[in-house]
C-alpha positions as a printed NumPy array, in Angstrom:
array([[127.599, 113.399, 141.42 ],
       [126.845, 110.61 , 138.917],
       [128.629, 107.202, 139.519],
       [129.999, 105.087, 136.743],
       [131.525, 101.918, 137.196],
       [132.483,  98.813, 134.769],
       [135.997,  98.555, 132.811],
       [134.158,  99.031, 129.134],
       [131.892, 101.531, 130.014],
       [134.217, 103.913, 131.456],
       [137.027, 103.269, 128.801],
       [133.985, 104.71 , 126.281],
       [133.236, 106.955, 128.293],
       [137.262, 108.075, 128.324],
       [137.03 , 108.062, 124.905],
       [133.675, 109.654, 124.542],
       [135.32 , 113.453, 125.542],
       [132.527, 114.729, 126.612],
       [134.291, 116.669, 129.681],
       [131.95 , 114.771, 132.055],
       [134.244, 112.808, 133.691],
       [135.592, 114.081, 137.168],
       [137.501, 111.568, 138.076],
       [138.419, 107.873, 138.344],
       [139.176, 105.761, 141.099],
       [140.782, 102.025, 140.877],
       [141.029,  99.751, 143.292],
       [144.185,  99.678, 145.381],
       [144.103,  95.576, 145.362],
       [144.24 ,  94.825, 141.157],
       [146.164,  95.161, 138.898],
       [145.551,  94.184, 135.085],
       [146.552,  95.63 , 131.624],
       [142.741,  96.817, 131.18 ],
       [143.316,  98.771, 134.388],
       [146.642, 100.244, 133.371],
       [145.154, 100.884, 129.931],
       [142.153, 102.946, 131.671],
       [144.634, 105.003, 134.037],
       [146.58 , 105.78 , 131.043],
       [144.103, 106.72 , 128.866],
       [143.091, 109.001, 131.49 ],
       [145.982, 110.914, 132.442],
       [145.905, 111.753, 129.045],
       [143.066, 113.206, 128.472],
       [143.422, 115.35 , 131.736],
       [141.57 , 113.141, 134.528],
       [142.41 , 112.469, 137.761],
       [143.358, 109.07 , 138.784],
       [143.521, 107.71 , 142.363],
       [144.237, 104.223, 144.438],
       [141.278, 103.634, 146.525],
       [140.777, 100.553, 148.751],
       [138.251,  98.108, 146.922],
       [135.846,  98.401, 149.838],
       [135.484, 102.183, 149.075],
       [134.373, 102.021, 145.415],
       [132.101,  99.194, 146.604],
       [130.279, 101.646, 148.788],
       [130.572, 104.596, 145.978],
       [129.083, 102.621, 143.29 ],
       [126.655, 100.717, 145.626],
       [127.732,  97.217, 144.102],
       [130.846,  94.925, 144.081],
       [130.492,  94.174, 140.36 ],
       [132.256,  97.092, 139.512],
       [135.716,  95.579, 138.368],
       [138.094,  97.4  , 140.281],
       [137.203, 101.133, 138.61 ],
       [134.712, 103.515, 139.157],
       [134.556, 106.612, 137.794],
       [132.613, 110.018, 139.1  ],
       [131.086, 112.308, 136.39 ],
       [129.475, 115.78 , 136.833],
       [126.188, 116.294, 135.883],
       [124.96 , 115.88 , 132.254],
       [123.769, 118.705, 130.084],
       [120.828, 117.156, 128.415],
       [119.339, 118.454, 124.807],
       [116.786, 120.307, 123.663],
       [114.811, 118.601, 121.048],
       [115.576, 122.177, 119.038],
       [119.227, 120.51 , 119.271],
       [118.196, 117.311, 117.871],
       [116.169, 119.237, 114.626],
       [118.917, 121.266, 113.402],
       [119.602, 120.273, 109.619],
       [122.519, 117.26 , 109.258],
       [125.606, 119.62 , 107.314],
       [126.161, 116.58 , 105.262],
       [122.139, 116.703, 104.523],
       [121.286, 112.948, 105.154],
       [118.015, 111.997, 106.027],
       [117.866, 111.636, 109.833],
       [116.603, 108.503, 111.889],
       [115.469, 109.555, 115.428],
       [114.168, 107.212, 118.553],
       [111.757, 108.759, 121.099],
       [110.71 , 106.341, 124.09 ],
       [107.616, 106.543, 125.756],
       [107.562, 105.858, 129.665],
       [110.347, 103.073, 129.181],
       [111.4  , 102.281, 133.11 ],
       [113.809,  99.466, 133.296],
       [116.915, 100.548, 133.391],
       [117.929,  97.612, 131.637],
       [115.621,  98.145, 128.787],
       [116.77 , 101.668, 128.44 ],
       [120.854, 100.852, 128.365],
       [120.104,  98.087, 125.957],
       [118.086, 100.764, 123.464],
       [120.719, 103.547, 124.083],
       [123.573, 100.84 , 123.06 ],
       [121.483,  99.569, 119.881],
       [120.533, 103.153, 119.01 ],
       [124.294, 103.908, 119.113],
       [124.572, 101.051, 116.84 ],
       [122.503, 101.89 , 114.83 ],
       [123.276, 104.841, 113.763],
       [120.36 , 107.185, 115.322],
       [120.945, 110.716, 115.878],
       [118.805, 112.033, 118.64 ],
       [117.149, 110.138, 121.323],
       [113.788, 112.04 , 123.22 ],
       [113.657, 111.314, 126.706],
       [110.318, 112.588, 128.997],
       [111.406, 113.578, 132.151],
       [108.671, 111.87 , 133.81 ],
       [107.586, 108.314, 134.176],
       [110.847, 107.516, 132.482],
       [114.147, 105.275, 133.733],
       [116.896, 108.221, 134.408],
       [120.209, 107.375, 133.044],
       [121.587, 106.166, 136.335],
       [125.103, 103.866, 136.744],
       [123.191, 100.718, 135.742],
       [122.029, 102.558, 132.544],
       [125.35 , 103.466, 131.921],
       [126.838, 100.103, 132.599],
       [124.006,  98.002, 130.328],
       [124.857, 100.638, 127.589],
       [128.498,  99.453, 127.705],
       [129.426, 103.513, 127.503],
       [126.98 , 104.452, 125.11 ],
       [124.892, 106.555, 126.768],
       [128.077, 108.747, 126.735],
       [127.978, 108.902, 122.639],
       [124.221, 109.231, 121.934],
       [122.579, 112.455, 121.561],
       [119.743, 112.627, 124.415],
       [116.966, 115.052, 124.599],
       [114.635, 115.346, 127.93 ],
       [111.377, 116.529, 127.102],
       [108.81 , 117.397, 129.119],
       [106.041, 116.488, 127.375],
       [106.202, 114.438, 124.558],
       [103.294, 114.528, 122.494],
       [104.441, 117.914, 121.867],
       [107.485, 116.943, 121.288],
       [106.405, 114.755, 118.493],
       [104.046, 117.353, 116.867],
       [107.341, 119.788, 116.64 ],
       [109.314, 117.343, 114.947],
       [106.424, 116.623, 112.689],
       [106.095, 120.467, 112.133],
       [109.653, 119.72 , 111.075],
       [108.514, 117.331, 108.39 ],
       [109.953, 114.202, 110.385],
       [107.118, 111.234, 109.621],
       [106.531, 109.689, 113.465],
       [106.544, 105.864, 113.042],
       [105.028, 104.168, 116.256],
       [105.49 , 100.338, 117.145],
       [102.531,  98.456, 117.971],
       [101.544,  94.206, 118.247],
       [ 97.962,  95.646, 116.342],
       [ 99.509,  97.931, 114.244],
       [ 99.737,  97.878, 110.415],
       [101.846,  97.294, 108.138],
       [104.389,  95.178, 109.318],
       [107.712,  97.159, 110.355],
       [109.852,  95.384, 106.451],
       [107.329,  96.923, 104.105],
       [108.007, 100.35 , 105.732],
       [110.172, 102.881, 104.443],
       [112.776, 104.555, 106.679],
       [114.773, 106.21 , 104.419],
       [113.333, 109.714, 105.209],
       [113.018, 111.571, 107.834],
       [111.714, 109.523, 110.701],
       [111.167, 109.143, 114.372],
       [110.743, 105.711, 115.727],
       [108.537, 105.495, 119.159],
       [108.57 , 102.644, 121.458],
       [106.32 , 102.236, 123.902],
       [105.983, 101.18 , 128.076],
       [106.893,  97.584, 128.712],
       [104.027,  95.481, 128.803],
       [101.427,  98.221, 127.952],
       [103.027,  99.724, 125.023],
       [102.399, 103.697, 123.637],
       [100.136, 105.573, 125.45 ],
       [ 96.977, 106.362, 124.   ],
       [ 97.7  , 110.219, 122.967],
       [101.222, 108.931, 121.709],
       [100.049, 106.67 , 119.852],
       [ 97.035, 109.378, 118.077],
       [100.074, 111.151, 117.437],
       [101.896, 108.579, 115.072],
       [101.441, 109.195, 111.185],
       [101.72 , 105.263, 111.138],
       [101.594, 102.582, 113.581],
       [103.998,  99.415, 112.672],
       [104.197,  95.712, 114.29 ],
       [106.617,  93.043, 113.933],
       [105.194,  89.994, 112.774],
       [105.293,  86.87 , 115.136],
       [105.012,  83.15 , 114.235],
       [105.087,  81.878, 117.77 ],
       [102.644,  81.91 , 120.763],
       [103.762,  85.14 , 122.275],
       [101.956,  88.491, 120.676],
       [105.196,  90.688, 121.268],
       [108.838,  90.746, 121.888],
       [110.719,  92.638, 125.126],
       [110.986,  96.313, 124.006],
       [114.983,  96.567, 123.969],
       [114.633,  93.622, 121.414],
       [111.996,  94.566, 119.394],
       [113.242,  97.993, 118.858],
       [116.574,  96.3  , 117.757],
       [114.726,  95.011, 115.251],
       [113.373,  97.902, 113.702],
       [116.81 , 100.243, 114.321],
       [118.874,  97.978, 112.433],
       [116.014,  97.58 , 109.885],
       [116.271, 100.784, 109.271],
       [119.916, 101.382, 108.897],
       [119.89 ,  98.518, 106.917],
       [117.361, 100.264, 104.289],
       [119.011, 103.855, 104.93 ],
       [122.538, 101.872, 104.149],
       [121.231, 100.296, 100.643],
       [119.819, 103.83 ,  99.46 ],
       [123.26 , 105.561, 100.268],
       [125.842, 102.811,  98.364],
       [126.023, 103.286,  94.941],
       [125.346,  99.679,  93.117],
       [128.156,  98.474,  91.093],
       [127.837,  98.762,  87.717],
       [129.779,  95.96 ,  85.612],
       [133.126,  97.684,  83.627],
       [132.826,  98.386,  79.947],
       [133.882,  95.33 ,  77.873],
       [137.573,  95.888,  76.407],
       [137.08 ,  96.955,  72.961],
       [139.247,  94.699,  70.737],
       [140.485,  95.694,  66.886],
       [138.186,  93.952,  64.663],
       [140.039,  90.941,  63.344],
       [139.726,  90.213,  59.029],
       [138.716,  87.104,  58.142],
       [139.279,  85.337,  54.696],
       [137.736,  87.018,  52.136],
       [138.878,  90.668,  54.114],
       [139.784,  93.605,  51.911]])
């Protein structure tokens, strides 16, 4: 059974609903409104609580930075990227993320909480060479990997081609790629694709993009660390899909006044 541990990530994760949660444990020895909050909030919602010694969620979640509350969560019922393609009922144009052999765990909570963020709406996952969302995931998310819509795939390039079958351009991120990631437009249908750290797409992933994008750098490094640069881009991209949804505001009418006579007026 999955482990999750961390005050913030498990109040999300109360909050979340997702029927995961098992139940929660706090430690026997502390005692703080956050800690009172998350037992309430949980009770609520139908979990059980229970008093554990603070050596016992130490072994549980294998660390001591756990903050007094664990919680234990039954297994997670992943997508299918069929999931992720079915047509938005409000009909706006969707923003997707797909991550090519990303393995740091730290990498891959930071891009699940900025893809949360940013408003994305399906995240592709391969099952191999890939970080699994593990308690540390979790925890660098700060509960978003409980929110975000995550799709394990089993091979991605073909993963890619069906969502381009679906008419969803597939934007890759590259240091030699071309044009730079501002003069792009993400306000259709789009999948962003980050690559491995240090080595970036593969190959055949990258074949598969429709366009390869870089971010621009004016120091002496060539590229930033994934989880950053595909901030970067995300928030880019919400920021364009943002502008094209607002409608501008459009100055009010002047007040029409009675036409005033003059001397001279009949």
């Amino acid at each position: 059974m999955e482990v999750l541990f961390g005050l913030h990530p498990i109040e999300e994760a109360i909050r979340a609903g997702s029927g995961r949660l098992d139940r929660i444990s706090i430690a026997r020895e502390r005692r703080d409104a956050r800690l009172e909050k998350i037992a309430a909030l949980a009770r609520s919602a139908g979990i059980r609580v229970a008093l554990e010694p603070r050596e016992q969620l130490t072994r549980a979640a294998k660390t001591d930075a756990h903050q007094g509350v664990i919680a234990f969560l039954r297994d997670r019922a992943f997508l299918s990227i069929e999931d992720l393609l079915v047509p938005p009922s409000d009909g706006h144009h969707r923003f997707f993320l797909a991550l090519d052999g990303i393995e740091d765990p730290h990498n891959l909570g930071a891009l699940l909480r900025t893809a949360d963020g940013a408003g994305v709406d399906g995240i592709l996952v391969p099952e191999r060479r890939s970080a699994p969302i593990t308690p540390t995931v979790a925890k660098t998310s700060a509960g978003a990997s409980e929110h975000v819509r995550i799709a394990r795939v089993t091979n991605l390039v073909r993963s890619l081609e069906q969502m381009k079958k679906a008419n969803v351009w597939v934007i890759g991120l590259d240091e030699r790629g071309t044009p730079d990631y501002m003069d792009f437009d993400f306000t259709s249908d789009c999948v962003l694709v980050l690559g491995r750290e240090g080595a970036g797409l593969h190959d055949l992933v990258k074949k598969t993009c429709d366009h390869l994008l870089r971010i621009p750098m004016a120091g002496k490094v060539s590229s930033l660390n994934v989880s950053v640069a595909g901030a970067v881009v995300m928030y880019e991209a919400m920021r364009q899909r943002r502008a094209t949804s607002v409608q501008p505001m459009t100055a009010p009418a002047p007040a029409t006044t009675k036409k005033r006579k003059g001397l001279g007026s009949l």
